[in-house]
N, C-alpha and C positions, 0 to 999 in steps of 0.2 A: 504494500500500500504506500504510495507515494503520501510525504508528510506535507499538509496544509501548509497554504502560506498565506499571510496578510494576518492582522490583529484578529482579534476575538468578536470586534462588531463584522468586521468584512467577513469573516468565518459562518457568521450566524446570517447574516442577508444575503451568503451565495447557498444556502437551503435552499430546495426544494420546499414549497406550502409543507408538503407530509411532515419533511425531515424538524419544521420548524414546529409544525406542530408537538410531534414526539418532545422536541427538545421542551417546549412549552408545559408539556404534560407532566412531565417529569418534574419539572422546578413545581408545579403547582401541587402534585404529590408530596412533595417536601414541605408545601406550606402548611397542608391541610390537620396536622396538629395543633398548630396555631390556631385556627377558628375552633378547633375541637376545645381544647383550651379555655377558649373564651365561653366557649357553650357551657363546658363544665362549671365555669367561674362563674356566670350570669344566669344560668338557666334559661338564655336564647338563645335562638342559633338553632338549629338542624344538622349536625354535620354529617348524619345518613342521606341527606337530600343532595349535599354537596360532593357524597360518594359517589354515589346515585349518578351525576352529572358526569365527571370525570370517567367514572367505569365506560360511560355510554361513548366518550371523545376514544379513548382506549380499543373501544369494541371498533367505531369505523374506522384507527388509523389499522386495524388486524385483518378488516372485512371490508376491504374497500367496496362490496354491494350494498352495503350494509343502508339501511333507508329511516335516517336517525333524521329528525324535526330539531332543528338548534335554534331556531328562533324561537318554539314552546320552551327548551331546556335555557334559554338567555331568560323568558319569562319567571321560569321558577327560580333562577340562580340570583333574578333582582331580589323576589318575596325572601331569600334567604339571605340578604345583608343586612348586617347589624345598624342599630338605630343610630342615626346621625347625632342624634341628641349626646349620646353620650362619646364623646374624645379622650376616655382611656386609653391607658398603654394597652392592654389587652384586643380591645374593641380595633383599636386601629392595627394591629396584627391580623387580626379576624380578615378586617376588611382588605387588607392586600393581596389573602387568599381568595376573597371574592372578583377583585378588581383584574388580577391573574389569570382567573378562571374565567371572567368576561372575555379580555384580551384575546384567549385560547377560541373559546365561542365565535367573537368577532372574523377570526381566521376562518373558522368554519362555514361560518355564512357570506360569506365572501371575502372582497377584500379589505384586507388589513394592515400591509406592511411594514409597520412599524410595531406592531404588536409582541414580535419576539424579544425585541429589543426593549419592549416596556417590561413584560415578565422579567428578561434577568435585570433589568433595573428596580425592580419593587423587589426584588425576593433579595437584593444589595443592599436597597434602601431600610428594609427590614430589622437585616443585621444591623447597618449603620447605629440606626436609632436603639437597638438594644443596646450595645456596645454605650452610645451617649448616656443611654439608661444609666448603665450599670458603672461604668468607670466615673462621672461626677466630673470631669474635667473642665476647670473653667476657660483657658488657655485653648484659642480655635487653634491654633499651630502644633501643639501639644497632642487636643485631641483628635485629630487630625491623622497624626505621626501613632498615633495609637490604635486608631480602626484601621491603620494599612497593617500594622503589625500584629494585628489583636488573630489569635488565634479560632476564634469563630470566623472571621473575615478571608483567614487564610483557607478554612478548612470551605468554606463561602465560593470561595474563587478555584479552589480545587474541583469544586464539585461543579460547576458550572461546566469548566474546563470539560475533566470528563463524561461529561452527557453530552455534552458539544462534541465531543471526538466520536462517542456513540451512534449520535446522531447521522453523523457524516459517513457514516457505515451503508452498509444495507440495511433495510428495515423491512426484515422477513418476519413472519411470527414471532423466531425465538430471540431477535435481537428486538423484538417488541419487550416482549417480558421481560429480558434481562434488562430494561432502560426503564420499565416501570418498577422492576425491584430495587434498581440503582435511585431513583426517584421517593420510594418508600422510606430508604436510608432507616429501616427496621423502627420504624415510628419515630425517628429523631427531626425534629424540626428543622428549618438553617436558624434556627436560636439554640440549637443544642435543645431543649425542650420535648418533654412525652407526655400527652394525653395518657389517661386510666383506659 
């Protein structure tokens, strides 16, 4: 296999729709403890509904006959975002898993082109703002210098990296599941985080 060339955004816009999508499915995989998370915390949220949705993107990137309605699934995936009202740290995690999984949607029902590129930027932007969370730094240079070195961001960019290399593969059945299990990251969020 001849090795990629160009940065990581030129990497992710010379995809193929499919390949973007896969790669899309997979970060949102990763988020989807996050809203679980939140559900668990707030007792809103639905995060079977939000399965529900994803499994079905999953089914037609495996079944390309497959005759899925994504403008009804973009319907339920709006009922299933968290109340604006509330601007919690939590809430606002929730919502990136939704806004992600819109993005995904958006591909699906036509076009979208910037949508890959929004995914791995929310599922970054994520990290980031945890990382702000959690470290207190008041110094923007500082923290700054500390979300590029912070070890969730690294492990953040690694894992980006390889679904993006996955991606750029074939996308047969089994390199389907192998990039949705890679995406599961066995229940671990990109906050490091696991739902019950």
């Amino acid at each position: 296999m001849s090795q990629p060339t160009g940065g990581f955004h030129q990497r992710l816009q010379a995809l193929s729709p499919r390949q973007q999508q896969a790669f899309m499915a997979a970060l949102c995989e990763r988020m989807l403890p996050n809203y679980a998370l939140y559900a668990q915390t707030t007792g809103e949220g639905n995060p079977a509904g939000l399965r529900a949705i994803l499994d079905l993107v999953w089914e037609q990137l495996a079944v390309k006959e497959a005759r899925i309605d994504f403008d009804r699934q973009a319907e339920k995936l709006a009922e299933l975002e968290p109340a604006a009202t509330d601007d919690s740290f939590g809430v606002r995690r929730a919502m990136e898993a939704v806004v992600a999984m819109s993005a995904l949607l958006d591909t699906l029902r036509g076009e979208a082109p910037e949508a890959v590129l929004e995914v791995s930027r929310v599922s970054k932007g994520g990290v980031r703002a945890f990382i702000e969370l959690t470290e207190g730094e008041e110094d923007a240079q500082r923290l700054a210098a500390r979300i590029r070195e912070h070890p969730l961001m690294a492990d953040e960019n690694d894992f980006q990296d390889a679904v993006l290399e996955a991606a750029e593969g074939q996308l047969d059945r089994d390199a389907l599941k192998a990039l949705r299990r890679l995406g599961r990251n066995e229940g671990v969020s990109n906050l490091g985080l696991e739902a019950d």
